[in-house]
C-alpha positions as CSV (number, residue, x, y, z in Angstrom):
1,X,-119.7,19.4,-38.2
2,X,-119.9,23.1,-38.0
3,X,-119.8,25.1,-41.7
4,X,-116.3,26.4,-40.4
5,X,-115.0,22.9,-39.0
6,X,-116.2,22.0,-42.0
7,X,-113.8,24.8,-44.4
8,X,-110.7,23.5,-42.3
9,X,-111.2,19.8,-42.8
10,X,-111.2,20.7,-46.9
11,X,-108.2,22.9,-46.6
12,X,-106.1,20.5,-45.0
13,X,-107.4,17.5,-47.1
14,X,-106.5,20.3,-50.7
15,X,-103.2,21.3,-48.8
16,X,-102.5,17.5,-48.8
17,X,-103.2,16.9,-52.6
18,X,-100.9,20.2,-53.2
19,X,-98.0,19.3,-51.0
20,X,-97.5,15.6,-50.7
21,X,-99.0,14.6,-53.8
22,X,-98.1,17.0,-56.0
23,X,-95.0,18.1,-54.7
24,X,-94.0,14.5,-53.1
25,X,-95.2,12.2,-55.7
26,X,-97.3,10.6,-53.2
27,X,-99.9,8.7,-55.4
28,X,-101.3,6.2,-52.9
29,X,-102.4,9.2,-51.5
30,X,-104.0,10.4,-54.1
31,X,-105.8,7.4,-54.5
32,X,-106.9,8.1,-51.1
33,X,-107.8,12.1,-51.8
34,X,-109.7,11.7,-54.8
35,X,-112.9,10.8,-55.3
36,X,-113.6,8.2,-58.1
37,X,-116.5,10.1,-59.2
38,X,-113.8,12.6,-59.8
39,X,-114.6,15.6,-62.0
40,X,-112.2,18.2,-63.6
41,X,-114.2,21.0,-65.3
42,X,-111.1,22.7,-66.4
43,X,-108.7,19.4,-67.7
44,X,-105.5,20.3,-69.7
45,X,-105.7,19.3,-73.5
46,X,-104.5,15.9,-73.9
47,X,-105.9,14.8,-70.0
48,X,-109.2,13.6,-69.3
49,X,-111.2,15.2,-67.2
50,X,-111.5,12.3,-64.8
51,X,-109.6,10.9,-61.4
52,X,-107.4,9.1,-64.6
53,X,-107.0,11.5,-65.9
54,X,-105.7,14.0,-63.8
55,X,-103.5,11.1,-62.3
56,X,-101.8,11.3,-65.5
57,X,-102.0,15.2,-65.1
58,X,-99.4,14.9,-61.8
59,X,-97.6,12.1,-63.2
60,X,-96.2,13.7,-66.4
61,X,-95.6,17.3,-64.6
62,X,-93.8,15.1,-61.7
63,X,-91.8,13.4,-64.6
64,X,-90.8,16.5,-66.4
65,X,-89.8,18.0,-63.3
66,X,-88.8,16.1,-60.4
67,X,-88.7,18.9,-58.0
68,X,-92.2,20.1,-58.9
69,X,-93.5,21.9,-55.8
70,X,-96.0,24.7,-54.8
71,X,-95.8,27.4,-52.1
72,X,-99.3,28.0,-51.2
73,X,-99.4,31.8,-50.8
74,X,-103.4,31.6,-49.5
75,X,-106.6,29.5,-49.4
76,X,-109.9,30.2,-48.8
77,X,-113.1,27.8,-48.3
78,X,-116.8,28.4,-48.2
79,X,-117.5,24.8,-46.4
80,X,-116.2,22.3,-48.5
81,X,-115.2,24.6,-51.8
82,X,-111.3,25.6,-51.4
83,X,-110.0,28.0,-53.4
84,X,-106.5,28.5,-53.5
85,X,-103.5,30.5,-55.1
86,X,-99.9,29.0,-55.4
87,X,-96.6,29.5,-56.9
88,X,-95.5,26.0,-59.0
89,X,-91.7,25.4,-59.2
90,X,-89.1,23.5,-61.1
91,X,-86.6,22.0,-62.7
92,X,-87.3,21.5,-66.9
93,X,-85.8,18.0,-66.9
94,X,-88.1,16.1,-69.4
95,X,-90.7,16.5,-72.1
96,X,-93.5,19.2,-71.2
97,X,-95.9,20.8,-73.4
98,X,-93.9,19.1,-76.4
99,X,-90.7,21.1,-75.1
100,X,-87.5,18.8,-74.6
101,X,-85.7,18.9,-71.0
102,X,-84.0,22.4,-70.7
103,X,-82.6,22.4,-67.5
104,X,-84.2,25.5,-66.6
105,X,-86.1,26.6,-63.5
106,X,-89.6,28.0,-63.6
107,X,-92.3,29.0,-62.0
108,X,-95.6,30.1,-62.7
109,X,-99.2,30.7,-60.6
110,X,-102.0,29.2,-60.3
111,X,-105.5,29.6,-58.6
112,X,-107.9,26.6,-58.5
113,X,-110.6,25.7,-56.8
114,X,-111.3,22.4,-55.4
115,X,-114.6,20.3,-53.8
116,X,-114.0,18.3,-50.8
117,X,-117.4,15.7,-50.1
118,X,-116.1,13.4,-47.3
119,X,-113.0,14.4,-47.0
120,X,-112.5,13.6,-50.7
121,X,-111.5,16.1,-53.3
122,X,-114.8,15.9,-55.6
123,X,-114.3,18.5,-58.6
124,X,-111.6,20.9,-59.4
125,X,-112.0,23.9,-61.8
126,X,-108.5,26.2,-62.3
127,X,-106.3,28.0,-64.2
128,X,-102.8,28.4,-64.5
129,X,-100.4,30.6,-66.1
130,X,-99.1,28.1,-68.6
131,X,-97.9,30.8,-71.5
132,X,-95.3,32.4,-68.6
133,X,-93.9,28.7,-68.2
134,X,-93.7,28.5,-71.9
135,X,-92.2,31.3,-72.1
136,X,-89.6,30.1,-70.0
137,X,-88.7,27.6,-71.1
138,X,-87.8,29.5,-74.3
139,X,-90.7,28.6,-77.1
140,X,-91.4,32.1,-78.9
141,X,-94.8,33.0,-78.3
142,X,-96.3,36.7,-79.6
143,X,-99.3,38.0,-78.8
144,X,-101.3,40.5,-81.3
């Protein structure tokens, strides 16, 4: 497999995580996508940084909203490393962050990077703009 062959095979295999298991709920998928040597270098407090643990990442975010969904606005990949940048959206309708259901709609950006070995998603680091979605979902938050 050429180095480029090689990009779009880990795209489509991180565009599949994004959009049918993250936005679908798919999670015999994402058994299928992830790597049990699984590593997150950038897990969310309370998450380990494992394949579990990032399982219990999507659950809870697909729990709190049900229409969680990303438009993917671009991705890149240098062979199997994928980075990408996407708009999350949804409706607050359970517990997130320690923030009862609200009802409101957010959304908020991310960019991440993700290894695909095998056509299996290897490690992820990322950030996300969690204090916007905080924000809107109406906890007071002040910067100094």
């Amino acid at each position: 497999m050429t180095h480029s062959e090689e990009s779009r095979a880990a795209i489509a295999v991180v565009r599949r995580n994004t959009e049918e298991v993250q936005g679908g709920g798919d999670f015999e998928l994402f058994e299928e996508l992830f790597a049990d040597e699984f590593v997150d270098h950038t897990p969310q407090p309370g998450f380990g940084a494992d394949k579990p643990g990032v399982k219990r990442l999507y659950t809870a975010l697909r729990e709190a909203f049900p229409d969680f969904h990303a438009d993917i606005e671009w991705q890149s990949a240098d062979g199997g490393l994928v980075t990408t940048f996407k708009i999350y959206y949804g409706t607050h309708r359970g517990e997130v962050l320690g923030i009862p259901a609200t009802g409101r709609s957010i959304h908020f950006e991310t960019v991440d990077a993700m290894r695909v070995v095998d056509g299996r998603i290897v490690e992820h680091w990322g950030v996300g703009n969690l204090f916007f979605l905080v924000q809107q979902l109406g906890a007071r938050l002040t910067v100094e």
